[in-house]
PDB file of N, CA, C and O in Angstrom:
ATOM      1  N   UNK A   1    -174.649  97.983  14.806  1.00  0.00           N
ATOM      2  CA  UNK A   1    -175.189  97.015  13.874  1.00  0.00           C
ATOM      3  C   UNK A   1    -175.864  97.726  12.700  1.00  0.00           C
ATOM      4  O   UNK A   1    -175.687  97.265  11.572  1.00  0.00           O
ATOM      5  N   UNK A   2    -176.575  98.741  12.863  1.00  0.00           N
ATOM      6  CA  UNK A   2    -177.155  99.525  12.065  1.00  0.00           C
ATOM      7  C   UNK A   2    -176.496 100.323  10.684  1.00  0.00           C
ATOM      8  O   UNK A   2    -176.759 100.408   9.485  1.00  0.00           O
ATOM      9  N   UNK A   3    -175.431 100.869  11.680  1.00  0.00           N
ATOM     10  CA  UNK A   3    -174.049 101.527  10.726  1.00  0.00           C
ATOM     11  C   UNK A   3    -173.523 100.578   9.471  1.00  0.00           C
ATOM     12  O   UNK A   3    -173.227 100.791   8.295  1.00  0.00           O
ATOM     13  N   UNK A   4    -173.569  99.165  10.528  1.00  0.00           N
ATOM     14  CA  UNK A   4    -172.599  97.906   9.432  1.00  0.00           C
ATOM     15  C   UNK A   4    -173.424  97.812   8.215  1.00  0.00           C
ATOM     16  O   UNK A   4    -172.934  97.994   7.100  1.00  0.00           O
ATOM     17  N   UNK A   5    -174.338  97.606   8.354  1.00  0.00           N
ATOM     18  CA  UNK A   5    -175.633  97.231   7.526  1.00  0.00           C
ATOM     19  C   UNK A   5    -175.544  98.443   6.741  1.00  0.00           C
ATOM     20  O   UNK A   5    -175.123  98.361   5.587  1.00  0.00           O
ATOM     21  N   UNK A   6    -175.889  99.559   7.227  1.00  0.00           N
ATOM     22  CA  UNK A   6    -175.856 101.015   6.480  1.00  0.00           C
ATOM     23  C   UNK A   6    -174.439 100.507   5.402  1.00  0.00           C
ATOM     24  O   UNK A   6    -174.587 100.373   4.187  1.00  0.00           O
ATOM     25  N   UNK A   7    -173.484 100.338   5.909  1.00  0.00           N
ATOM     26  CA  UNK A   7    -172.092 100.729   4.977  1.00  0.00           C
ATOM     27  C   UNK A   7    -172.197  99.187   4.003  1.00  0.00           C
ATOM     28  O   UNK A   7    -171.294  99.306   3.175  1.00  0.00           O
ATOM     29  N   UNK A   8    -172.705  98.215   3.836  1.00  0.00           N
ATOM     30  CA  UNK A   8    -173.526  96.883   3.738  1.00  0.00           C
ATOM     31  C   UNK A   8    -174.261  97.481   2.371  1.00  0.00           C
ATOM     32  O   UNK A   8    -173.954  97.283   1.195  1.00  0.00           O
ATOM     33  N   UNK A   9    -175.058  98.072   2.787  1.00  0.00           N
ATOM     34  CA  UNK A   9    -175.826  98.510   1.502  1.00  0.00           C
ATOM     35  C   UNK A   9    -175.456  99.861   0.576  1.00  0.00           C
ATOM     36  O   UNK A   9    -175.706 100.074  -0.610  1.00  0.00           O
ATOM     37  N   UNK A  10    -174.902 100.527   1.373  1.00  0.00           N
ATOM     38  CA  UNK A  10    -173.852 101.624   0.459  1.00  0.00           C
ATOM     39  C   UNK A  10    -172.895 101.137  -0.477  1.00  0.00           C
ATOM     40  O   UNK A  10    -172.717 101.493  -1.642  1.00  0.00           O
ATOM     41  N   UNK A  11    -172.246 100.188   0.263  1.00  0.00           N
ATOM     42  CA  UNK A  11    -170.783  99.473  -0.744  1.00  0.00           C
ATOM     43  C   UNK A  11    -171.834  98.630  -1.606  1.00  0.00           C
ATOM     44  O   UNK A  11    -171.758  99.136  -2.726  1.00  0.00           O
ATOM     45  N   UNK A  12    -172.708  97.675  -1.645  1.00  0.00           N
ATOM     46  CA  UNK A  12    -173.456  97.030  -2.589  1.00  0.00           C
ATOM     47  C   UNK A  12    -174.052  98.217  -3.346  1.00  0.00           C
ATOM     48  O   UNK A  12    -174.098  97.816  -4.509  1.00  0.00           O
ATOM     49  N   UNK A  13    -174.516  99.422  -3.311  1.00  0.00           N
ATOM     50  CA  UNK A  13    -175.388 100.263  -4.123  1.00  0.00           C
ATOM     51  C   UNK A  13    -173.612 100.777  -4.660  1.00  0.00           C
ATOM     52  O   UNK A  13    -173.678 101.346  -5.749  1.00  0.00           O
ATOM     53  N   UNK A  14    -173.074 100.741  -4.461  1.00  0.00           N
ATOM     54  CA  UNK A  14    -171.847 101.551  -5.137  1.00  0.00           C
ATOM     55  C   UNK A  14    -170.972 100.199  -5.996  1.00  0.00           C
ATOM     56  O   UNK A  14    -170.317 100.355  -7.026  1.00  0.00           O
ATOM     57  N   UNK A  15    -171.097  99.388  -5.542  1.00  0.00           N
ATOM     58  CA  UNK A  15    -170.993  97.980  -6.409  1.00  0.00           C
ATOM     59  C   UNK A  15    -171.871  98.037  -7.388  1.00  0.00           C
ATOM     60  O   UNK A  15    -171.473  98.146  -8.548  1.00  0.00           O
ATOM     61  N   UNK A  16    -173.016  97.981  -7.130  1.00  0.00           N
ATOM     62  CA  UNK A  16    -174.357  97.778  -8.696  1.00  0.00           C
ATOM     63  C   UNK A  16    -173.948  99.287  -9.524  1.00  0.00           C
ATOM     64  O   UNK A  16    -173.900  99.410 -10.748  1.00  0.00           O
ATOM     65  N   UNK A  17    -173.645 100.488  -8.403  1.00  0.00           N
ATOM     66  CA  UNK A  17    -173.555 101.254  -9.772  1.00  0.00           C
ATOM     67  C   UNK A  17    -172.318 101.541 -10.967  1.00  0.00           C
ATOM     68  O   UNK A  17    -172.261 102.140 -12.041  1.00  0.00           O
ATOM     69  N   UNK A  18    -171.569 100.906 -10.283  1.00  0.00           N
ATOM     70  CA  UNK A  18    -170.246 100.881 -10.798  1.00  0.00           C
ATOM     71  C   UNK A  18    -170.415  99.898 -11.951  1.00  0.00           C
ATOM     72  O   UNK A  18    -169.990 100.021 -13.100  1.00  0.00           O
ATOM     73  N   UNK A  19    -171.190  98.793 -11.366  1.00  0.00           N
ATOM     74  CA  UNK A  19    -171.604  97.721 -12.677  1.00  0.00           C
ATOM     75  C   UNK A  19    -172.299  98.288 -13.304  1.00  0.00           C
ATOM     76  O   UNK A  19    -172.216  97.749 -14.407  1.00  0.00           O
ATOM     77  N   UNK A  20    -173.210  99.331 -13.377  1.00  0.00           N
ATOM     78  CA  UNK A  20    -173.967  99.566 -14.397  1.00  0.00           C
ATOM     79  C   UNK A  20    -172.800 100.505 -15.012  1.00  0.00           C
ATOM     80  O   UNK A  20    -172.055 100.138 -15.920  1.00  0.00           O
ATOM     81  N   UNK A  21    -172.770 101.317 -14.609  1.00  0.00           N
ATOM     82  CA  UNK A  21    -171.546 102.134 -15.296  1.00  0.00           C
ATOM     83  C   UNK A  21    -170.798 101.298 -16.427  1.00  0.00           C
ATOM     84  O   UNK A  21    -170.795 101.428 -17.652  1.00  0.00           O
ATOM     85  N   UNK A  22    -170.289 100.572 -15.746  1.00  0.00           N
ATOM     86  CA  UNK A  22    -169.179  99.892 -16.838  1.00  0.00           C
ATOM     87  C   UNK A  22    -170.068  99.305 -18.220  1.00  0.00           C
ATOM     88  O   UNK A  22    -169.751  99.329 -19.409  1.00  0.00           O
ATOM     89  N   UNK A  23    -171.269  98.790 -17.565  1.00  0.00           N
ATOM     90  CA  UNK A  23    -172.459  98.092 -19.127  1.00  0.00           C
ATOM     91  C   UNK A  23    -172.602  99.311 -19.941  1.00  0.00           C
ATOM     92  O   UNK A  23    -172.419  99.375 -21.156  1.00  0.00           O
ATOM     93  N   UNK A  24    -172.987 100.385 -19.064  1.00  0.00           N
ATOM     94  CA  UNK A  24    -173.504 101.657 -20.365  1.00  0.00           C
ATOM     95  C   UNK A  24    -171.850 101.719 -21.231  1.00  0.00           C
ATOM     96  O   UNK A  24    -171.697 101.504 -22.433  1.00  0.00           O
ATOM     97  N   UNK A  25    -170.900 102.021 -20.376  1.00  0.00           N
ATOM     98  CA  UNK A  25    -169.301 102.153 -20.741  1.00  0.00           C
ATOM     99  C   UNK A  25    -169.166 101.149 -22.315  1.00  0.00           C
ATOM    100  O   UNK A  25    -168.866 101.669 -23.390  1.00  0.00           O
ATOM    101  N   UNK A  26    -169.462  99.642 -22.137  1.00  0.00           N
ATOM    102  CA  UNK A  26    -169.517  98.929 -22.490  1.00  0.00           C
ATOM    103  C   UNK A  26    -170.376  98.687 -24.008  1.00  0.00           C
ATOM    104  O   UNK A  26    -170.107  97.964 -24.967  1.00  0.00           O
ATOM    105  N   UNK A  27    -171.246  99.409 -23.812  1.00  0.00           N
ATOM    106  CA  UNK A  27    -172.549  99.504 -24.325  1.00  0.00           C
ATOM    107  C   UNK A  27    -172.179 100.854 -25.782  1.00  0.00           C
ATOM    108  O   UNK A  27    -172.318 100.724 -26.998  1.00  0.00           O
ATOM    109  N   UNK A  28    -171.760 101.882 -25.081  1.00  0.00           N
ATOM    110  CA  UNK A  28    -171.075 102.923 -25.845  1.00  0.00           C
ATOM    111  C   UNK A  28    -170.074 102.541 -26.603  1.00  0.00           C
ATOM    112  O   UNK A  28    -169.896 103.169 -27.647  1.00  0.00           O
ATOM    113  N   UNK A  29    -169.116 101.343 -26.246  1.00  0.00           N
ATOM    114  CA  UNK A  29    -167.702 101.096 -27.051  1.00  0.00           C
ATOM    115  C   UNK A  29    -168.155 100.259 -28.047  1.00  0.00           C
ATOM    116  O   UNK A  29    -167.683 100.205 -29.183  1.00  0.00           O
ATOM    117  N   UNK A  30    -168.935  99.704 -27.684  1.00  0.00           N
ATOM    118  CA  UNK A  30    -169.936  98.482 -29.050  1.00  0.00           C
ATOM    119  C   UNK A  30    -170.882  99.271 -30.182  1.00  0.00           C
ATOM    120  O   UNK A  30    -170.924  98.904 -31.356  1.00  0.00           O
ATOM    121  N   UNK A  31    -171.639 100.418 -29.652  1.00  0.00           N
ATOM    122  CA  UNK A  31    -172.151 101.455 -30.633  1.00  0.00           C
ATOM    123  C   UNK A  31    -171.361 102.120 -31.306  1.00  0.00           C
ATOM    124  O   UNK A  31    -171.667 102.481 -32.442  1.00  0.00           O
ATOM    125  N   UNK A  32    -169.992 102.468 -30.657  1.00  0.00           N
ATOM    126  CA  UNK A  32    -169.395 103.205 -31.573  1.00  0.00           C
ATOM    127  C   UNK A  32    -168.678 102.629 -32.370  1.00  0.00           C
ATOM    128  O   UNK A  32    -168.393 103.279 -33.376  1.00  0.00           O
ATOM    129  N   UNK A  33    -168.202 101.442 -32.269  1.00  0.00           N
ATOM    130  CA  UNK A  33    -167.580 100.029 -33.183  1.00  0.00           C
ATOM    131  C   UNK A  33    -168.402  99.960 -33.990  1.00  0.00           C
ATOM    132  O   UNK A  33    -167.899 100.198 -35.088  1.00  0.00           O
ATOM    133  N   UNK A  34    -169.567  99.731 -34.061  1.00  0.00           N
ATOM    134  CA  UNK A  34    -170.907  99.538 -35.011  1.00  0.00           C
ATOM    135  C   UNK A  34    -170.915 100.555 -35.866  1.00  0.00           C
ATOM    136  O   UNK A  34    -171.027 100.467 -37.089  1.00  0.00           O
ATOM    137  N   UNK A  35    -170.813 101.387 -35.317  1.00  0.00           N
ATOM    138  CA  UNK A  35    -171.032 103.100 -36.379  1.00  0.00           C
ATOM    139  C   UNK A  35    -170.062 103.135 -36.940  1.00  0.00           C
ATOM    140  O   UNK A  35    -170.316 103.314 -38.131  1.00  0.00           O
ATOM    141  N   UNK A  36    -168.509 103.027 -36.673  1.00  0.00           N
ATOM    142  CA  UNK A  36    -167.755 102.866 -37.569  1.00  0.00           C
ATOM    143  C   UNK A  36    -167.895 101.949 -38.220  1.00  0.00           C
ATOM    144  O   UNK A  36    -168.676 102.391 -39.062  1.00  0.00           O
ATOM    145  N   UNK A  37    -167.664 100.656 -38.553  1.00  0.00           N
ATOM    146  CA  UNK A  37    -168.296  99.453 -39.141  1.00  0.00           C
ATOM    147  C   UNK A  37    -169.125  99.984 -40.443  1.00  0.00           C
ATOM    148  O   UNK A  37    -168.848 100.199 -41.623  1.00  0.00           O
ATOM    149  N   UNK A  38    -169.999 100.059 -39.823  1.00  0.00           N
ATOM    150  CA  UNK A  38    -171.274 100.698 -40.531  1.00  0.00           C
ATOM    151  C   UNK A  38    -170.752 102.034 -41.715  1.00  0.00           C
ATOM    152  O   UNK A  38    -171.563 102.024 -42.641  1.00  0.00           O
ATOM    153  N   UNK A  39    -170.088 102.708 -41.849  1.00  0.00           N
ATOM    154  CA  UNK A  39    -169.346 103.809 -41.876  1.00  0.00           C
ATOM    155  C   UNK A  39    -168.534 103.468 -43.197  1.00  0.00           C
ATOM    156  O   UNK A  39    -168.685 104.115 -44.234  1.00  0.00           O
ATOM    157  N   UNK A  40    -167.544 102.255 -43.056  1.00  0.00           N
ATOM    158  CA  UNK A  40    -166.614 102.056 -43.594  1.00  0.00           C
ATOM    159  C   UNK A  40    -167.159 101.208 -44.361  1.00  0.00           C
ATOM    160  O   UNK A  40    -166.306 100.912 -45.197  1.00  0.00           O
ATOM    161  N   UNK A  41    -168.765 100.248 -44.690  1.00  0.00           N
ATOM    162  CA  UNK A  41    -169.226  99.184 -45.150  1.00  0.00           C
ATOM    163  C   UNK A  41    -169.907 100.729 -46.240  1.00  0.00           C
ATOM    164  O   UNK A  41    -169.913 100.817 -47.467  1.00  0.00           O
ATOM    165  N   UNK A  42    -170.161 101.247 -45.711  1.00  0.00           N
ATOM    166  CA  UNK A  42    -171.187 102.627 -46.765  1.00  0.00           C
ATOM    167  C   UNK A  42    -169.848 102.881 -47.632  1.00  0.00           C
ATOM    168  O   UNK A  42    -169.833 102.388 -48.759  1.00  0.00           O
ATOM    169  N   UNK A  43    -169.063 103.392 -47.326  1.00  0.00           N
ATOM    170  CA  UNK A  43    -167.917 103.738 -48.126  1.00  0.00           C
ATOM    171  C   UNK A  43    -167.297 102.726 -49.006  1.00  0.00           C
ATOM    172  O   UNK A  43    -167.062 103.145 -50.139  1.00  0.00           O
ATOM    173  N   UNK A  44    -166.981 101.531 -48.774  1.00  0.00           N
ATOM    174  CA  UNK A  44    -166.634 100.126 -49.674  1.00  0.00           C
ATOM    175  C   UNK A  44    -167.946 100.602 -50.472  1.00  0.00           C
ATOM    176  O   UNK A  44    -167.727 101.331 -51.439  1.00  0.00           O
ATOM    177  N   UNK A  45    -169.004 100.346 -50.246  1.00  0.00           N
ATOM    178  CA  UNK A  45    -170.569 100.356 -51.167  1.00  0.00           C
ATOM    179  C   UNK A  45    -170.202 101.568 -52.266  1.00  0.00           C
ATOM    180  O   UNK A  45    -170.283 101.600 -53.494  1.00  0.00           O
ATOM    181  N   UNK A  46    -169.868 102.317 -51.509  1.00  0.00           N
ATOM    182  CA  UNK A  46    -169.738 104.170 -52.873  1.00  0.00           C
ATOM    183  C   UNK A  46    -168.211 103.552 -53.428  1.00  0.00           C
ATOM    184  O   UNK A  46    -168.497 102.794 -54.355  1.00  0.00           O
ATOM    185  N   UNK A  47    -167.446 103.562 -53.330  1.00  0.00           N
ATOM    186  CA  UNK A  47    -166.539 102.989 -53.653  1.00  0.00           C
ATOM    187  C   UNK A  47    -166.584 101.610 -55.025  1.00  0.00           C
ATOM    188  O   UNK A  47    -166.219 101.663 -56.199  1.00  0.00           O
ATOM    189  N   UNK A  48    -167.231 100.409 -54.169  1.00  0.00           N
ATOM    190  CA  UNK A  48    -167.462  99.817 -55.101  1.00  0.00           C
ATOM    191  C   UNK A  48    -168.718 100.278 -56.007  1.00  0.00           C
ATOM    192  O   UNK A  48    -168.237 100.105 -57.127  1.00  0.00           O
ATOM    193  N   UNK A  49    -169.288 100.487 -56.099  1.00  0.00           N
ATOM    194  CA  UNK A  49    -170.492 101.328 -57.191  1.00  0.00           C
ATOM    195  C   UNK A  49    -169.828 102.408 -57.962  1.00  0.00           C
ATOM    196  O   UNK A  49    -170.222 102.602 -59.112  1.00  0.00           O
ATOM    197  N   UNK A  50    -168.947 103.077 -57.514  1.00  0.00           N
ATOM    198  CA  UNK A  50    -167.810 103.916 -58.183  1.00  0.00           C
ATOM    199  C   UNK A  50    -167.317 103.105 -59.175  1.00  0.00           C
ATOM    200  O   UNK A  50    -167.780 103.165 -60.314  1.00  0.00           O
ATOM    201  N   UNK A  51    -166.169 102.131 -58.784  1.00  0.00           N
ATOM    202  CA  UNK A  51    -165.585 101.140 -59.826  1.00  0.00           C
ATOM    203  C   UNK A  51    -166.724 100.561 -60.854  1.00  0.00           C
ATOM    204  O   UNK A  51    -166.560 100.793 -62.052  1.00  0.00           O
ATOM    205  N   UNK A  52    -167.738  99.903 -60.480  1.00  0.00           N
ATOM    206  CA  UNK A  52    -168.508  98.962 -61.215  1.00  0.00           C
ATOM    207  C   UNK A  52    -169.073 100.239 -62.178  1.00  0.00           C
ATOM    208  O   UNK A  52    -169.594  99.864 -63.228  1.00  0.00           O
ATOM    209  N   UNK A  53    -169.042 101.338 -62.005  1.00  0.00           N
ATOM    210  CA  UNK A  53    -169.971 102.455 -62.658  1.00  0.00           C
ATOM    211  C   UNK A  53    -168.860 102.610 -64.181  1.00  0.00           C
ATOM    212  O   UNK A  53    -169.165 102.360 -65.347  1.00  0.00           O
ATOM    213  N   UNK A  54    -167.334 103.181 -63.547  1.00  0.00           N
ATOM    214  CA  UNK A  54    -166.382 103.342 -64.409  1.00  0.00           C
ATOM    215  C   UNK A  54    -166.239 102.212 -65.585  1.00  0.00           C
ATOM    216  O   UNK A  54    -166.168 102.609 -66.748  1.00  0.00           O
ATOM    217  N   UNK A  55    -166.180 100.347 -65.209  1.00  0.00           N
ATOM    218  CA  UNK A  55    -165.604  99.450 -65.777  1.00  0.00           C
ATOM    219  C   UNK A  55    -167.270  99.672 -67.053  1.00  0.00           C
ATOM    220  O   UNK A  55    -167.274  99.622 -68.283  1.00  0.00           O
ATOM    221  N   UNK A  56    -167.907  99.798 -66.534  1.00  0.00           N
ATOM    222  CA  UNK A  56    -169.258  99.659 -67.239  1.00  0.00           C
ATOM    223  C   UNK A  56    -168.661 101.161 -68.836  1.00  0.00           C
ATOM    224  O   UNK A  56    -168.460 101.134 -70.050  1.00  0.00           O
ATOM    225  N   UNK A  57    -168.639 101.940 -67.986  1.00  0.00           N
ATOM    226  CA  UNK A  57    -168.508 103.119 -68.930  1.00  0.00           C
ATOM    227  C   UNK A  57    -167.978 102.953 -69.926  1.00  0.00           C
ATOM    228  O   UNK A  57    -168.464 102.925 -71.057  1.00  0.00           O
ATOM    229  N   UNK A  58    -166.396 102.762 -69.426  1.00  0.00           N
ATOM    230  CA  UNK A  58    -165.236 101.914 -69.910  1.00  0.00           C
ATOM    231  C   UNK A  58    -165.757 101.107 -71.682  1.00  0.00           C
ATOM    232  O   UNK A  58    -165.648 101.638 -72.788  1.00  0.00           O
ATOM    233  N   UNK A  59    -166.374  99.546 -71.306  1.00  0.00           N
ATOM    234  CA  UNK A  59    -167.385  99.105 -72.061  1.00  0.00           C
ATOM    235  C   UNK A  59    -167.788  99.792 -72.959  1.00  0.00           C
ATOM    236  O   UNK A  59    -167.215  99.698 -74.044  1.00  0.00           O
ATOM    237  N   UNK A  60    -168.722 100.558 -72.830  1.00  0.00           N
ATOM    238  CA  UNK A  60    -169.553 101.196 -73.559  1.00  0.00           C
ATOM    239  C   UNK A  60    -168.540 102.076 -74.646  1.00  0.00           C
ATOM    240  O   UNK A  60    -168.509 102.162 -75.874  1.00  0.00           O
ATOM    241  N   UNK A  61    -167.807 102.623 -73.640  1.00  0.00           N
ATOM    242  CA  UNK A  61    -166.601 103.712 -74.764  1.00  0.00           C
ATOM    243  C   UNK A  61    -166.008 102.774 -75.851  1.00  0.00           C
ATOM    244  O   UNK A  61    -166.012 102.936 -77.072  1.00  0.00           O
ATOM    245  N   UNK A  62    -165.617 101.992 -75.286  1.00  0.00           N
ATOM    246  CA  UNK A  62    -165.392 101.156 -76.429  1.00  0.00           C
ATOM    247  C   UNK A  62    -165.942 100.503 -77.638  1.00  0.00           C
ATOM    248  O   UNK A  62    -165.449 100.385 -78.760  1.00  0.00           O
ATOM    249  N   UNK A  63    -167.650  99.903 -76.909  1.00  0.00           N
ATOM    250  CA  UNK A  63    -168.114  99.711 -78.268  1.00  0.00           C
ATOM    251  C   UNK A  63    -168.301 100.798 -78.742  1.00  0.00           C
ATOM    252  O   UNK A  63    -167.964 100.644 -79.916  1.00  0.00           O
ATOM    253  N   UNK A  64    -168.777 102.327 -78.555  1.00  0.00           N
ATOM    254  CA  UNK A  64    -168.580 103.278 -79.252  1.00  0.00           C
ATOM    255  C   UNK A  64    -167.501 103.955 -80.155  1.00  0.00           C
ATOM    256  O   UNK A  64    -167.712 104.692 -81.118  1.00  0.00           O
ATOM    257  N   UNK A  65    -166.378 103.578 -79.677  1.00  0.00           N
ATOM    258  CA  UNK A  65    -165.316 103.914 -80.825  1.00  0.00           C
ATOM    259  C   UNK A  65    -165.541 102.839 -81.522  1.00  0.00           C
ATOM    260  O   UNK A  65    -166.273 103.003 -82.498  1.00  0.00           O
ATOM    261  N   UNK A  66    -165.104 101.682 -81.311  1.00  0.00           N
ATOM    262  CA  UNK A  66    -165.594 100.441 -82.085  1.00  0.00           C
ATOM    263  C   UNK A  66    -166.062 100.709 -83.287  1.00  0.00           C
ATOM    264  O   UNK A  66    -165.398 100.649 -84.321  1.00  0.00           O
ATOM    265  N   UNK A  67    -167.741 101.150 -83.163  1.00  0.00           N
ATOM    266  CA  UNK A  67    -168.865 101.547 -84.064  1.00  0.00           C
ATOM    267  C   UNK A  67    -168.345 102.810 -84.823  1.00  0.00           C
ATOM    268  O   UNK A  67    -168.512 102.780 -86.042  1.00  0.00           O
ATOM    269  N   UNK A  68    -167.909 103.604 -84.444  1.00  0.00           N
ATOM    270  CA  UNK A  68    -167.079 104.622 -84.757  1.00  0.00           C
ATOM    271  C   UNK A  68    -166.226 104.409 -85.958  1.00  0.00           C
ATOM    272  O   UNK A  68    -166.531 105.008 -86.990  1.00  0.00           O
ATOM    273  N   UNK A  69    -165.607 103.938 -85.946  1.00  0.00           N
ATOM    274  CA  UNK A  69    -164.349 103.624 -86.340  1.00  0.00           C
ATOM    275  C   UNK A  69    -164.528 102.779 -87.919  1.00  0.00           C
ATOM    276  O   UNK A  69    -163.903 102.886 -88.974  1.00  0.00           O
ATOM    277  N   UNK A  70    -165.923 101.740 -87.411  1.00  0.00           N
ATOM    278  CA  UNK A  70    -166.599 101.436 -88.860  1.00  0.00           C
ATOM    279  C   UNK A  70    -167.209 102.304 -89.550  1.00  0.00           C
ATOM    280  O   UNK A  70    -167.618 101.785 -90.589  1.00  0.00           O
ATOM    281  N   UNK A  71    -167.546 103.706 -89.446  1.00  0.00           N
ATOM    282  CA  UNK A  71    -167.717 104.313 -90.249  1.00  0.00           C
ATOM    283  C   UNK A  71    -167.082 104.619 -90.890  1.00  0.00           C
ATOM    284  O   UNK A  71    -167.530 104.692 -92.034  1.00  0.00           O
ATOM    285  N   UNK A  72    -165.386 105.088 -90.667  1.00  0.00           N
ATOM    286  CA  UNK A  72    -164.684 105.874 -90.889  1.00  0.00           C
ATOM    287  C   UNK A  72    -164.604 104.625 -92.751  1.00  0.00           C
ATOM    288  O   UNK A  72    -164.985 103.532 -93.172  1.00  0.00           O
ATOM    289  N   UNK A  73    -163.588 106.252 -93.327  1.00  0.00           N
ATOM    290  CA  UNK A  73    -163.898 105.155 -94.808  1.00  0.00           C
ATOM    291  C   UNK A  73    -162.352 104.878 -94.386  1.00  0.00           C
ATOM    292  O   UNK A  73    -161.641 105.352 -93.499  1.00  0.00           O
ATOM    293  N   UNK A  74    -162.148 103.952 -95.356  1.00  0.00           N
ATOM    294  CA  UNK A  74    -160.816 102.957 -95.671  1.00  0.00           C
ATOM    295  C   UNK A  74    -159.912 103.718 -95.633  1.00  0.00           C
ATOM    296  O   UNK A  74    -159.000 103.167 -95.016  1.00  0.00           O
ATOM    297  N   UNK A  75    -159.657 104.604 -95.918  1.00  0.00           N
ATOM    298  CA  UNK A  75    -158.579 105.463 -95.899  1.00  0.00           C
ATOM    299  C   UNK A  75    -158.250 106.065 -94.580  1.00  0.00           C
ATOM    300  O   UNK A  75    -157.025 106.050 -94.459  1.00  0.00           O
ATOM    301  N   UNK A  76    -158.756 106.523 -93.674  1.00  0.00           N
ATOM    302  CA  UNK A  76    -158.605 106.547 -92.496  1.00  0.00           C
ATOM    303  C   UNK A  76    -158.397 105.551 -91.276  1.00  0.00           C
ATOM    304  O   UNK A  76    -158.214 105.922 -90.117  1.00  0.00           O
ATOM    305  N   UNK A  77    -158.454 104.211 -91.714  1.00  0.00           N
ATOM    306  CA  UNK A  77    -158.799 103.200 -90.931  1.00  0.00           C
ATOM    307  C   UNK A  77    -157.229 102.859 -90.388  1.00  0.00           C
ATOM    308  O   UNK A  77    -156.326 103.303 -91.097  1.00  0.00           O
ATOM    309  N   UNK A  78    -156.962 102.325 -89.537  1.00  0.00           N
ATOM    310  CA  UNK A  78    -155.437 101.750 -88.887  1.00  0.00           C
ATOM    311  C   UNK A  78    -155.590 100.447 -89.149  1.00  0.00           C
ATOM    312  O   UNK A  78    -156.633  99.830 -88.936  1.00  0.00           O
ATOM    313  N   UNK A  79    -154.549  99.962 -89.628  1.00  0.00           N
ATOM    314  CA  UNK A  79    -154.618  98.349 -90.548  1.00  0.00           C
ATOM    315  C   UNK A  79    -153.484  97.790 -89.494  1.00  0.00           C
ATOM    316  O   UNK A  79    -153.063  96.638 -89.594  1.00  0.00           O
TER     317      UNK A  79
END
């Protein structure tokens, strides 16, 4: 009776640890989903701040030739 009980609470302690196992298991595949996530949301961010930085520049170059370009005298100008 003793033994049964013994192998009773062995197979239940090897049951709970197997369940915990699998939560940490579990637990690790969701952190590392997150970190990538996380990862690839930083990179869209540099990425988009990249673009929005260029289109801005872009802008600016332009009104600068723009302004440019009214200096130039008449004779140089493209009609």
């Amino acid at each position: 009776m003793l033994i049964k009980a013994m192998d009773s609470f062995h197979s239940f302690a090897d049951w709970k640890a197997q369940s915990v196992q699998d939560g940490v298991e579990k637990l690790q595949k969701r952190k590392a989903d997150y970190d990538r996530l996380r990862a690839e949301r930083e990179d869209m961010k540099t990425k988009l701040n990249t673009c929005v930085t260029e289109r801005v520049q872009r802008q600016e170059y332009k009104k600068e030739v723009g302004s440019c370009m009214q200096l130039l005298p008449s004779k140089f100008k493209l009609e």
